[in-house]
N, C-alpha and C positions, 0 to 999 in steps of 0.2 A: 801755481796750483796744478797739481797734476792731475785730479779728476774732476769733469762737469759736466756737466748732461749732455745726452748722447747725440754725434753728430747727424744730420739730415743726409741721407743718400746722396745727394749731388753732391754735397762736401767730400763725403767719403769717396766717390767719382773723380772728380776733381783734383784732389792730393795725389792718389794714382794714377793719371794719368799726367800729371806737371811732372814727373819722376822719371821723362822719360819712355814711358811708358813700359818701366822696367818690374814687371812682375807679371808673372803666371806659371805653368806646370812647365818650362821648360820643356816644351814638348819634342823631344826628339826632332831638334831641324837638321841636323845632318848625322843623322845618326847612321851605322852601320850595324844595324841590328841584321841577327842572324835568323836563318827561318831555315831548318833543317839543313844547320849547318852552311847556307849557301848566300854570299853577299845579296841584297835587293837593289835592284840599278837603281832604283826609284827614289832610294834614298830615304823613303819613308819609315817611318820605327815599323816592326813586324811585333805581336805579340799575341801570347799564350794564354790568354786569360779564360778563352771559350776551350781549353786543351787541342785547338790546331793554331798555326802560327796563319796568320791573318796582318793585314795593314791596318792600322789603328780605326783608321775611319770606317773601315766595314766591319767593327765588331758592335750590334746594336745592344752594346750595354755601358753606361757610363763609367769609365777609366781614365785616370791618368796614366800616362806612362813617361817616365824619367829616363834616358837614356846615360851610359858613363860618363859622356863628354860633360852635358851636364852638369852630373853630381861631384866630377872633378874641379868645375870650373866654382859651384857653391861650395865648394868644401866639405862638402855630404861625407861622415865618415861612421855614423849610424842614422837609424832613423828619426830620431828629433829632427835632424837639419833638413827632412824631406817638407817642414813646415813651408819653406821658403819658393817650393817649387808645385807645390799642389792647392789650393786656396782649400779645399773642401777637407782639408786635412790640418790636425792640429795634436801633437804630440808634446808630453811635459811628462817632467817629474817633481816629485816628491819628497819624501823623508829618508828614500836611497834610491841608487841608479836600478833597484830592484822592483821600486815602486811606477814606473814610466806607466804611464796611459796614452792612448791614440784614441782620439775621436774623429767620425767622419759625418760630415752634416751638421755638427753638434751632438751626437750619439756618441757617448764612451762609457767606458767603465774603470771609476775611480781605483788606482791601484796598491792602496795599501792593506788593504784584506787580500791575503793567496787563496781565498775561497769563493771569491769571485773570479769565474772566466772571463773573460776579454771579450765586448761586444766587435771590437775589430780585432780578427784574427793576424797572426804574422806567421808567415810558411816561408821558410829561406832553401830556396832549391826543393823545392818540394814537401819539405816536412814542415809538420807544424810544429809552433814554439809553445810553451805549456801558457805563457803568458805575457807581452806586451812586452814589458821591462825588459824580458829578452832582448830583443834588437836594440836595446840601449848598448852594445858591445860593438868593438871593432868588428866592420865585416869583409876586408879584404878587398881586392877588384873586383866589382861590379860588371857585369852586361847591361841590366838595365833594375828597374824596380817598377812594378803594376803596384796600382791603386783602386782597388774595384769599390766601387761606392753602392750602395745597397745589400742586400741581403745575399747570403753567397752559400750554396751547401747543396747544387747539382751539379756540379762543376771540381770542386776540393774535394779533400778526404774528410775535414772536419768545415762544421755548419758553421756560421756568424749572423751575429742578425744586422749589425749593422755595415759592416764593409770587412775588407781585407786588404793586406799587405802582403806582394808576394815580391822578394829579393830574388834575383839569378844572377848569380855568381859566375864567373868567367871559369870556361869547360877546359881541360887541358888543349892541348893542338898538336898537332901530327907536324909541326914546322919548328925548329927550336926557337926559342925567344926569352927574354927575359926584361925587366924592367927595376927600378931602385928609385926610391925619393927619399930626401933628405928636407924636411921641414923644420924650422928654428923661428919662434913668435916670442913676443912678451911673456910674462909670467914665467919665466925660463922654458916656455915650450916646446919639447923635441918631440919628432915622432921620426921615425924610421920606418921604410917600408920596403921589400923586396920579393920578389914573384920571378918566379922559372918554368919553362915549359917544354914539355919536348916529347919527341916518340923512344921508347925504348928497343921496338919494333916494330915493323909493319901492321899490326894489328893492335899496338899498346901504345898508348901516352899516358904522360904526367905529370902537373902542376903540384908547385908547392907557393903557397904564399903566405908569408911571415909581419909580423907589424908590431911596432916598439912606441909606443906615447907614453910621455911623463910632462909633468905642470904645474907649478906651484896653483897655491889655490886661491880662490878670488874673495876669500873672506881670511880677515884676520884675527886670529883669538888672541887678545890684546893683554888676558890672564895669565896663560898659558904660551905664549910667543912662538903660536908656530899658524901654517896656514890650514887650512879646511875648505873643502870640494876640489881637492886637487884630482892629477889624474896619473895614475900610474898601471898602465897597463900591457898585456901582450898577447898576441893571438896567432895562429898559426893553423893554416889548413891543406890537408893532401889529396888530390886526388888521385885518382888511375880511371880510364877513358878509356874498355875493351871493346875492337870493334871486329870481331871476327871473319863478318861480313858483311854487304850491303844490308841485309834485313836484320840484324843483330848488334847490341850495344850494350853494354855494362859501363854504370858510373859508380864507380866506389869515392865513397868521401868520407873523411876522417878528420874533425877540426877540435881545437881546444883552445881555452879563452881564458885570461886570469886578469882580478880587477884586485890591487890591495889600496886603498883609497879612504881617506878621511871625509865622510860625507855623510847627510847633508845639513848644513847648518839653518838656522832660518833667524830673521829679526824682527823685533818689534813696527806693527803699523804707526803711524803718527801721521796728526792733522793735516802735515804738511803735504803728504802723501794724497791723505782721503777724509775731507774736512768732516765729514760723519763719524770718525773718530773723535770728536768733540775735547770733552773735558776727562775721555778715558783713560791718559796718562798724566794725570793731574794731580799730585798727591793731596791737593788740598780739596777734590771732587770726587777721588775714584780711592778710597783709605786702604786700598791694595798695593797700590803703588808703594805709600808709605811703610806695608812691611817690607816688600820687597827692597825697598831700597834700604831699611833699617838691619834688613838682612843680608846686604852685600853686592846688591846691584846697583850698576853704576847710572845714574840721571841718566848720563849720556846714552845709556842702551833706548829710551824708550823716546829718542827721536833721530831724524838724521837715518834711518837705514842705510838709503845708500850710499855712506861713508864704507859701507860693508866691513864694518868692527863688530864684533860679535865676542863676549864673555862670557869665558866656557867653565863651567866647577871645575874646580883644580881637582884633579885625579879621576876626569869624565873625558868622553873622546867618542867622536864618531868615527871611528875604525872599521872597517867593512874589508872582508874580500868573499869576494865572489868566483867561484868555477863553474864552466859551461862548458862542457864534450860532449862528443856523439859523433857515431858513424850513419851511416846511409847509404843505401844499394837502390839503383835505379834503375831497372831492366825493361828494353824496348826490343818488341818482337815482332818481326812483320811474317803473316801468314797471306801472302796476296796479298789481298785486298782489306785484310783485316789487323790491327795492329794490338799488340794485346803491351801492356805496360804496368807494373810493379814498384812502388816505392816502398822501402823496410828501411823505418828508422829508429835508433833507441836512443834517447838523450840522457843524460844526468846535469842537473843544475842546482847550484846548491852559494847560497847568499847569507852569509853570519857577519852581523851587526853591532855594535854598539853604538848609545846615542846617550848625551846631555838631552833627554826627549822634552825637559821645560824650559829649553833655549832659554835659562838665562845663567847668570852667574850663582843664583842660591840652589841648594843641589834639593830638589821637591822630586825630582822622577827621573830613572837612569835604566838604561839597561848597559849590562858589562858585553866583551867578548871576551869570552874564555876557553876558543878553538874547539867547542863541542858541546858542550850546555846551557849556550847563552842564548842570546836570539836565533834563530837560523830559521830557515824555510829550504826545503828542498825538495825538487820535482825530478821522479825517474819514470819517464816514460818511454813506451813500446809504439810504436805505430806500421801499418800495413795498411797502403791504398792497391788496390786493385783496378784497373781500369780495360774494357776490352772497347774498341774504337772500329768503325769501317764504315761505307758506301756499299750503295744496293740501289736499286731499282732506278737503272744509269744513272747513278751519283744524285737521284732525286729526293735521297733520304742520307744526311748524316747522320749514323747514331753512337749513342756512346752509352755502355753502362758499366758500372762501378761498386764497389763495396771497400767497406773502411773502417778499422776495428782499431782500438788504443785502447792500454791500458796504463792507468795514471796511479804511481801511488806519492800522494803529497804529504809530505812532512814537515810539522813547524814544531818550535820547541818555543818557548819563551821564557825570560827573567825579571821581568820587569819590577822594579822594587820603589820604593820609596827611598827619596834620599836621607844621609843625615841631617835633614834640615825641615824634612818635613813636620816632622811633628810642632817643631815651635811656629813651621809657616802656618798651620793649620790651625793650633788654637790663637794668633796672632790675628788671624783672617775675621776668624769667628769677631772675639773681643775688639777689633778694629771698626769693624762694621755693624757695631751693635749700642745698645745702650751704655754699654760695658767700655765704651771708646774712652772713659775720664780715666781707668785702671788699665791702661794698656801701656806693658812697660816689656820691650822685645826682651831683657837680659833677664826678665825674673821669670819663675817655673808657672807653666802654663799660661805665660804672657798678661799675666795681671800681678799687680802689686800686691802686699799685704794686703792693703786695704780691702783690694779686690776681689782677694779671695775670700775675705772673710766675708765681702758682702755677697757672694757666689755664694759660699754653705749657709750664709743665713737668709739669704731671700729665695735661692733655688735646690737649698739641700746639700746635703754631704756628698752623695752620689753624684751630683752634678758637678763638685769641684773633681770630684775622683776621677770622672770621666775626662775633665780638661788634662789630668795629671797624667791618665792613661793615652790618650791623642798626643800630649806633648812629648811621649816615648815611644810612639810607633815610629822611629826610622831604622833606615834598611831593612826594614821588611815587607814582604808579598810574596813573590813566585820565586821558588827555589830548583822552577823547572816543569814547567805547564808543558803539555805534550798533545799535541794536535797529529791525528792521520787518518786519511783520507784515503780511500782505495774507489777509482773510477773506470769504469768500462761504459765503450763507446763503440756501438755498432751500426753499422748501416748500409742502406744499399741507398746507390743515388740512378738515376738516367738524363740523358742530357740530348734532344733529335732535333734536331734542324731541316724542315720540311721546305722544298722547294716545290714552290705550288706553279709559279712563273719564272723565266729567265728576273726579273726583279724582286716576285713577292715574296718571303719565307716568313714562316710560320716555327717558331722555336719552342719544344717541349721538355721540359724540366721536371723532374719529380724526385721528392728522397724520404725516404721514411728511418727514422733514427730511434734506436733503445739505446738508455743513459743508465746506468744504476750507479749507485755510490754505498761504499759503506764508511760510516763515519765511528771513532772512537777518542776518547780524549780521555788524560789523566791530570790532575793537578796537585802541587807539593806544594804548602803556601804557609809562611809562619808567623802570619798577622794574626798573633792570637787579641789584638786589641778588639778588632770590629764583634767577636763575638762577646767579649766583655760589656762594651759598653751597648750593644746589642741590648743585653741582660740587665743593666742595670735601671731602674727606677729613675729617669731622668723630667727636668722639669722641661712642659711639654712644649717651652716657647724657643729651648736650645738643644733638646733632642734631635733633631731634624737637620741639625747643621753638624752633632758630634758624630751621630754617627753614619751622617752622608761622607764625610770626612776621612771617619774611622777604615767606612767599609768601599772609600772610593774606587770605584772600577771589577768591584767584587774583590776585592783583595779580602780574602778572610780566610783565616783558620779552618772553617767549614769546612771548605773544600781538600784540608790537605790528606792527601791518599782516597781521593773520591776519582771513579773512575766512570764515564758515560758514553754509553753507545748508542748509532739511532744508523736507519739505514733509508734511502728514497729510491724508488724505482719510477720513470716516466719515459716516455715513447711521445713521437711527433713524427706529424705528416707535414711535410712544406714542397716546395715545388716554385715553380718559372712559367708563363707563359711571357713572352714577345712576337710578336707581327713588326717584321720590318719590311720595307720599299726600297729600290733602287729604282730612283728616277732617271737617274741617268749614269756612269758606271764612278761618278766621285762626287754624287748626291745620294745621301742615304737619309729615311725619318723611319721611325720606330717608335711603339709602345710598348709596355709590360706591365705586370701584375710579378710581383713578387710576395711571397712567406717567409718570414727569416725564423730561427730558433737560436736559444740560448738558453745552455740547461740549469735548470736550478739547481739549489747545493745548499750548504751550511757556512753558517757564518762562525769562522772560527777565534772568537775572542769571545773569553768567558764573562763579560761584561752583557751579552747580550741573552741570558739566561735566569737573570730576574733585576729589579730593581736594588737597589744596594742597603735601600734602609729596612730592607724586611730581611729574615732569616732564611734559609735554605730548607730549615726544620718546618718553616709555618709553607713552604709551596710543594713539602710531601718530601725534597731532598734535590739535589743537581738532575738525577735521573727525571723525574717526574717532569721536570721543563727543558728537559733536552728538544725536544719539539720546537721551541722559540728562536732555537740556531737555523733552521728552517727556511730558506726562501723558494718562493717557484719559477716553473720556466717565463724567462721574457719572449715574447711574439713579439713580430715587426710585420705586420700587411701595405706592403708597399707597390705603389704606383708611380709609374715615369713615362715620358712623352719625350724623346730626342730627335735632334736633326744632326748630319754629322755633314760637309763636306772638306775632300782633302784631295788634295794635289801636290806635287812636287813643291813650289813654292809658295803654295797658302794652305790653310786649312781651317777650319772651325767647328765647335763641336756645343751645342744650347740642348743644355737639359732641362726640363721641369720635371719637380719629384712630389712626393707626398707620402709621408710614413707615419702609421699609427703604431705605437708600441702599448701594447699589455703587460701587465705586471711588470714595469722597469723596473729593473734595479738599481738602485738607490743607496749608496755608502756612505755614510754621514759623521763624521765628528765632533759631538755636541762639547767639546771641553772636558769629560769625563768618560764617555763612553762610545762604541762604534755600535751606530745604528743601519741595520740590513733591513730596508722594506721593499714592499713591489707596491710600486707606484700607480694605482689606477684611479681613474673618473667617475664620476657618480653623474648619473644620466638625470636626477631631480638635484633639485635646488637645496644647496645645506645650510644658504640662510651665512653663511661666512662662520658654519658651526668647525670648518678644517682652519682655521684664521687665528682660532682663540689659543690661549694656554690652558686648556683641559681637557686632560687624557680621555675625558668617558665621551665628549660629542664629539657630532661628526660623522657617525654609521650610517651607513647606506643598506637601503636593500640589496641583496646577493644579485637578484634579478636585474637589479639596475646598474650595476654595477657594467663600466664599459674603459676602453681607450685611458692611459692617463697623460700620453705625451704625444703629439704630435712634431714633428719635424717636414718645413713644406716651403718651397723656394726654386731657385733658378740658378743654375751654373752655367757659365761661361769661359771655351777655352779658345784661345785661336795661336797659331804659328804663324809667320810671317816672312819668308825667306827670297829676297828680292834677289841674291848674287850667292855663291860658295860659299862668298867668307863671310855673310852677314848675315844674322839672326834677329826676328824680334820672339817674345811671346808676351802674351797677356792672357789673363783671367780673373775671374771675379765670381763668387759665389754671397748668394743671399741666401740667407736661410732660416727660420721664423722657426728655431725648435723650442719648444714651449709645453709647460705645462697647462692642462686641464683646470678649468677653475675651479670645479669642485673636486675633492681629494681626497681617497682616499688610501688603507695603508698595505690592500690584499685584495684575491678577490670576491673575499667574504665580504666585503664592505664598511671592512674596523674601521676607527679611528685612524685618521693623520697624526703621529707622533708630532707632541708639541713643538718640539727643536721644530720642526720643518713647517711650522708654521706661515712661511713668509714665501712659502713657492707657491702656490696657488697662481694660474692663469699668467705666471714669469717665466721668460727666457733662462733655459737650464743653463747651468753654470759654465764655463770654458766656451760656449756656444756664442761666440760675436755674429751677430744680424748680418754685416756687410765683412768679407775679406775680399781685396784682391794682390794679385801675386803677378808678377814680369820678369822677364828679363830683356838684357838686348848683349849683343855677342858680337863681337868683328875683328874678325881672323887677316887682318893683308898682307899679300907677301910685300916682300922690302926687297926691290928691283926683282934682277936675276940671280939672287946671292943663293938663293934656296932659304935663307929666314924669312920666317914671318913672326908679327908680332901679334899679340891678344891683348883685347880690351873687354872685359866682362864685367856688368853688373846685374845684377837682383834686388827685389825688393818684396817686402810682406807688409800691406797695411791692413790693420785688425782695428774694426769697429769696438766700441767700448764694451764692458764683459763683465758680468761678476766672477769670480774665480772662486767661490767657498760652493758647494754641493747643496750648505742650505740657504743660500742668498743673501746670507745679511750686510745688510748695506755697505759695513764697514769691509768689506772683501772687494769691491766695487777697482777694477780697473779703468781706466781713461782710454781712450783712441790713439795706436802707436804705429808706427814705423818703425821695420829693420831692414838696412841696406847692406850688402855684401857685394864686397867687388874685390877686379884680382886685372893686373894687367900684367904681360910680360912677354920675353923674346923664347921663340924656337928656333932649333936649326931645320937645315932640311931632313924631312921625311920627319920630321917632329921626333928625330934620335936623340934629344934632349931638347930642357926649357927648362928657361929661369922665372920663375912668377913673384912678384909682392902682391901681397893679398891682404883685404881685411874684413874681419866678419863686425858687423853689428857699428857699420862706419863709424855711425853719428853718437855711437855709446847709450843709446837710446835706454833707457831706465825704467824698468817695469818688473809686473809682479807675475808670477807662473801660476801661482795657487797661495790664495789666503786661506786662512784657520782657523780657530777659536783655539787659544795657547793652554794646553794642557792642564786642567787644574788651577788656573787663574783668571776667578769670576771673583769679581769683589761682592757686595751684597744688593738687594733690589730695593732698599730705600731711595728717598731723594739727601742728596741735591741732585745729581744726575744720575739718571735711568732713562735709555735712547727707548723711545717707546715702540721699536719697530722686529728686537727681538728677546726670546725670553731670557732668563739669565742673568739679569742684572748686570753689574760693569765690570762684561768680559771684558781681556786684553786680546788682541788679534795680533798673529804675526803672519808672515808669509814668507814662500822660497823665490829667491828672485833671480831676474832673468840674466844672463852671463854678460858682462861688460865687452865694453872693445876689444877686441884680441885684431892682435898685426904680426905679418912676419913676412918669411924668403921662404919659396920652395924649390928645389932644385929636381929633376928629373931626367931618368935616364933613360933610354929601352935599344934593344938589340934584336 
């Protein structure tokens, strides 16, 4: 049984620490980190997070930092794999490598809506990426990666409320060099990598790094005979490294990234998995099952997941390619005393999709690729940070101030249709689940017999069979090319002073004030003339309510076709930093802070969330008149933390306490039908469990009382451990209690809590496990005098138990897991090459990333079985699951 109640701290204690004691942030134990360019004897990581290069342990803000040996040794080749090395940090994806989320604490921002920003931001080399998913890509050689945890936006160009991600890339070098790996794993795994460096002259260098991965894929479409989540990619980036003089430096960058990949599949949950899926896949409990399977799904899909077989509609594919380029200029100017610094970056990113999107074999929901009018999203933004840096008053004042200006315009297009099977799945559904179950025959029209239908036009009307007859022919139609854009500006000045009051005490001052504006427009082309039909028709009032939720499922209607909607939000925020930190002694440091985080609000771009589906567009005044309901506001984060840090050559440790209240979260939800956008806030009176029930109208708060609706608040732990050169330990553990508010509501007017989300009230938010800790342990020894040495590396992640679905319901429920990664292998001398065998996810440990409510398959909410814990009746649940064992050989070389 893979899930059961959640284990007790010392368990979870216990398990990582018997492991070895192989897990935590990998923190840099012999790292060669650079700090203006110049080796540190110390050996200590050096990092950029406060914009000076600093020793880890005297920066008083909670970071992880990963150094390359590191992320070489876990096989870190984007940010997903940084799960393994930061405990406070947890990155997944979703229904494409577009969709990736990163959460820090338990704080993220679910990534399949592009009209949500990312509560953890990611900056690679300085710029920001439009969204999360990004760093799902090949990124080349590494220097190292920051993990700044809390609220960040005096410091960056762009704000975050809950953390950041910042990648640096390896600078070209004035010394020639170059390096080559050759990786070959299971799944046919190749990847190819190759990096060159060198001066072209005295004042100029130049890096180029190139990277080749391909991979059969880890699910089998047992329909269709071919694989799906494979990996087929290539990236390549240039730099040039102008150094004129000492006080002058130009970094031009120019990189480009191609993903063409069949992804992402997902499978049916079952009991065996998550025993609260009960009698869900039961055809003789859940008469869902029953059309589906009478419609061509095979038993076997709806248990057994992780056999990872998966049955795909014949002539459905999840096909994806993705493009990512962009240049960036980085200009560093020293005037004295004072340094003035420049980034100007413009990206283009653009992800067009196709999906089988009701994972299974009956084709009910699809979207095509059609190299330009299918699905796509694409992000082309401008950015320019500013920054002028210096000392004054003998070096007793650090300060820094800044300005930062982006211009975003986001583009999404959509297709998404019904399949040719919807229509008989839908009046089947109906008639399965109804009175109507004795005249249910999947081969005849509108899924009832003669009989049937006659007793349909004589107990419920003409109109009523007419309407089963018009639903049993809505397939292939919907969106003929929905068109979403977004135009974003983003201004702000930030400052950043560090006050020395004592040779130990300082005093750190942060402020930033940001103007956001957006303009929003959308168009839609939709040629479901059914839902307006049966809209109109005189239906009897106990099947109404099922034909033409059905009809007009996801707002698929005619209504909208050639209807065009615009809506524009302007908002401004003040956030800021204070920290008071101590050095007791010069590798004992404790600190506190107050942090303000921001996150701007926006629009929710899927036309489902513009009215309900069983009402007309004509009875809410038209599309325009509720364009408003796309709408959400900014999130605030007001955060508190208390750190101790000490670090030495070989120890180090770093205990934080935090405490983070967020305002109006945002909140991404997938009820089975539609994507729900709220801001998630607390009601300071009691609602009596009026946010608990299934009804829309209770639940309201007064405005006035309205406060807080998630808190996040817990204890991290990091420590290093380096007894000799060649030996490494680390460890860490993070607790973290992010949770919602009991009482709930859905703004900060004080609406109702949307029914779907019934079931979070006073619950740990989703992806957010209580207990993680993370290790590793390292040991380099040489082998006599030969000049080899050999390497022995392992890691580990253990994750407390976890809901994975955004609205809790029980059946999303993961178990308590372990994943162990290790690599051993021989160098020569000066480490000019090395052979490694390596494996990710030793144990093949089996688990889920993110559970769902499967698109459009609820059965109905009668008995015999209805789980009483959410609304909906007897959804089916499926999830994306976690990547199986992979093993291989890598070879390397460097000169």
């Amino acid at each position: 049984m893979r899930f059961s109640t959640r284990k007790s701290c010392l368990h979870v204690l216990a398990a990582a620490t018997s492991i070895l004691a192989i897990s935590a942030p990998a923190h840099a134990q012999d790292a060669t980190a650079q700090a203006n360019e110049e080796e540190v004897a110390s050996g200590e990581i050096i990092v950029t997070a406060t914009r000076r290069a600093e020793a880890l342990s005297d920066v008083p803000i909670a970071i992880s930092a990963v150094n390359s040996a590191s992320l070489q040794n876990s096989g870190a080749n984007d940010i997903r794999q940084l799960n393994q090395l930061a405990p406070s940090l947890l990155v997944s994806s979703t229904g494409s490598e577009a969709n990736g989320s990163a959460r820090i604490r338990g704080i993220g921002t679910v990534g399949d809506n592009p009209g949500l920003e990312s509560s953890v931001a990611v900056f690679i080399d300085g710029v920001y990426r439009s969204r999360s998913g990004v760093g799902l890509n090949e990124l080349g050689e590494i220097e190292r990666v920051e993990v700044l945890r809390g609220p960040q936006g005096t410091l960056f160009g762009r704000n975050a409320s809950a953390g950041l991600i910042h990648v640096i890339s390896k600078k070209p070098s004035f010394t020639f060099g170059g390096s080559g790996e050759v990786t070959y794993g299971n799944y046919d795994y190749l990847r190819l990598a190759a990096a060159m460096t060198g001066p072209i002259s005295d004042t100029i260098a130049v890096r180029i790094d190139q990277v080749y991965s391909s991979r059969d894929g880890f699910y089998n479409d047992v329909i269709n005979q071919r694989d799906v989540n494979d990996r087929n990619r290539y990236f390549v980036k240039g730099q040039v490294l102008f150094e004129p003089s000492d006080t002058t430096s130009l970094r031009l960058i120019g990189d480009y990234s191609q993903k063409k990949e069949q992804c992402c599949a997902a499978v049916y949950i079952d009991r065996a998995f998550n025993p609260t899926i009960g009698g869900l896949n039961d055809p003789a409990q859940n008469p869902i099952i029953r059309v589906l399977t009478d419609l061509g799904q095979p038993a076997a899909g709806f248990s057994n997941p992780f056999s990872r077989n998966i049955w795909v509609t014949p002539g459905r594919d999840y096909y994806g390619l993705t493009k990512d380029g962009g240049v960036s200029l980085e200009i560093n100017q020293e005037f004295g005393a004072v340094k003035l610094t420049s980034i100007t970056g413009y990206r283009e990113y653009k992800n067009e999709q196709a999906g089988d999107v009701d994972y299974s074999a009956v084709d009910i929901l699809y979207r095509s690729f059609d190299g330009g009018g299918g699905y796509a999203r694409q992000f082309k933004t401008f950015t320019q940070e500013l920054r002028l840096q210096g000392t004054t008053f003998n070096d007793r004042l650090d300060w820094l101030v800044g300005g930062f200006f982006s211009s975003e315009r986001l583009n999404l297009s959509d297709n998404i249709k019904f399949g040719n099977q919807y229509g008989r799945f839908a009046t089947c559904r109906i008639v399965a689940g109804s009175a109507l179950a004795p005249f249910y025959s999947v081969t005849s029209p509108g899924c009832l017999t003669p009989t049937g239908r006659a007793t349909v036009a004589g107990g419920f009307g003409a109109a009523t069979l007419s309407a089963f007859d018009t639903l049993d022919s809505v397939n292939n139609r919907g969106s003929l090319g929905d068109k979403y854009s977004q135009l974003s500006r983003n201004f702000a000045v930030f400052t950043h002073n560090i006050f020395t009051i004592t040779d130990g005490l300082k005093l750190t001052l942060g402020a930033r004030y940001t103007w956001e504006n957006k303009d929003f427009n959308a168009s839609f082309a939709n040629n479901n003339t059914a839902c307006p039909a049966i809209q109109g028709a005189t239906l009897a009032p106990a099947l109404a309510p099922f034909l033409i939720g059905l009809a007009c499922q996801g707002n698929s209607t005619s209504e909208l076709n050639g209807v065009s909607i615009t809506s524009k939000r302007k908002e401004s925020e003040f956030t800021g930093t204070a920290v008071l930190s101590y050095k007791f002694t010069p590798d004992l440091m404790a600190y506190a802070s107050y942090s303000r985080g921001y996150k701007a609000g926006g629009f929710n771009l899927d036309r489902s969330a513009l009215k309900n589906p069983g009402v007309t567009f004509a009875s809410v005044g038209g599309a325009q008149a509720v364009v408003g309901r796309l709408q959400f506001d900014p999130e605030i984060n007001n955060a508190m933390e208390i750190g101790i840090k000490y670090g030495t050559r070989p120890f180090s440790v770093s205990l934080t306490a935090f405490r983070q209240d967020f305002e109006n979260f945002q909140l991404n939800t997938f009820n089975g039908s539609v994507f729900l956008v709220q801001n998630v806030n607390g009601c300071e009176t009691d609602l009596a469990g009026a946010d608990r029930d299934a009804s829309v109208a209770t639940g309201a708060c007064a405005a006035d009382s309205v406060g807080w609706g998630v808190r996040s608040q817990g204890i991290e732990l990091e420590t290093s451990l380096n007894p000799t050169d060649n030996l490494a330990f680390n460890f860490g553990v993070t607790y973290a209690k992010t949770q919602y508010r009991d009482d709930l509501v859905a703004n900060s007017a004080g609406a109702p809590l949307d029914p779907a989300l019934r079931v979070i009230p006073g619950r740990q938010l989703s992806n957010a496990p209580i207990w993680v800790t993370t290790s590793s342990a390292s040991w380099t020894p040489e082998i006599g005098n030969s000049g080899l040495s050999a390497l022995f590396y392992v890691d580990s992640r253990l994750t407390d138990n976890f809901n994975t679905g955004s609205d809790l319901f029980p059946q999303k429920a993961q178990d308590t897991y372990i994943v162990v990664n290790a690599r051993v292998g021989l160098r020569g001398p000066e480490q000019r090459w090395a052979v490694e065998l390596w494996a990710q996810n030793l144990f093949d440990k089996e688990y889920s990333q993110v559970a769902f409510n499967t698109p459009f398959q609820a059965g109905p909410t009668s008995a015999p079985y209805v789980y009483p814990a959410f609304p909906g009746g007897r959804q089916l649940f499926s999830m994306f699951l976690s990547e199986p064992r992979t093993y291989g050989v890598t070879g390397r070389v460097k000169f």
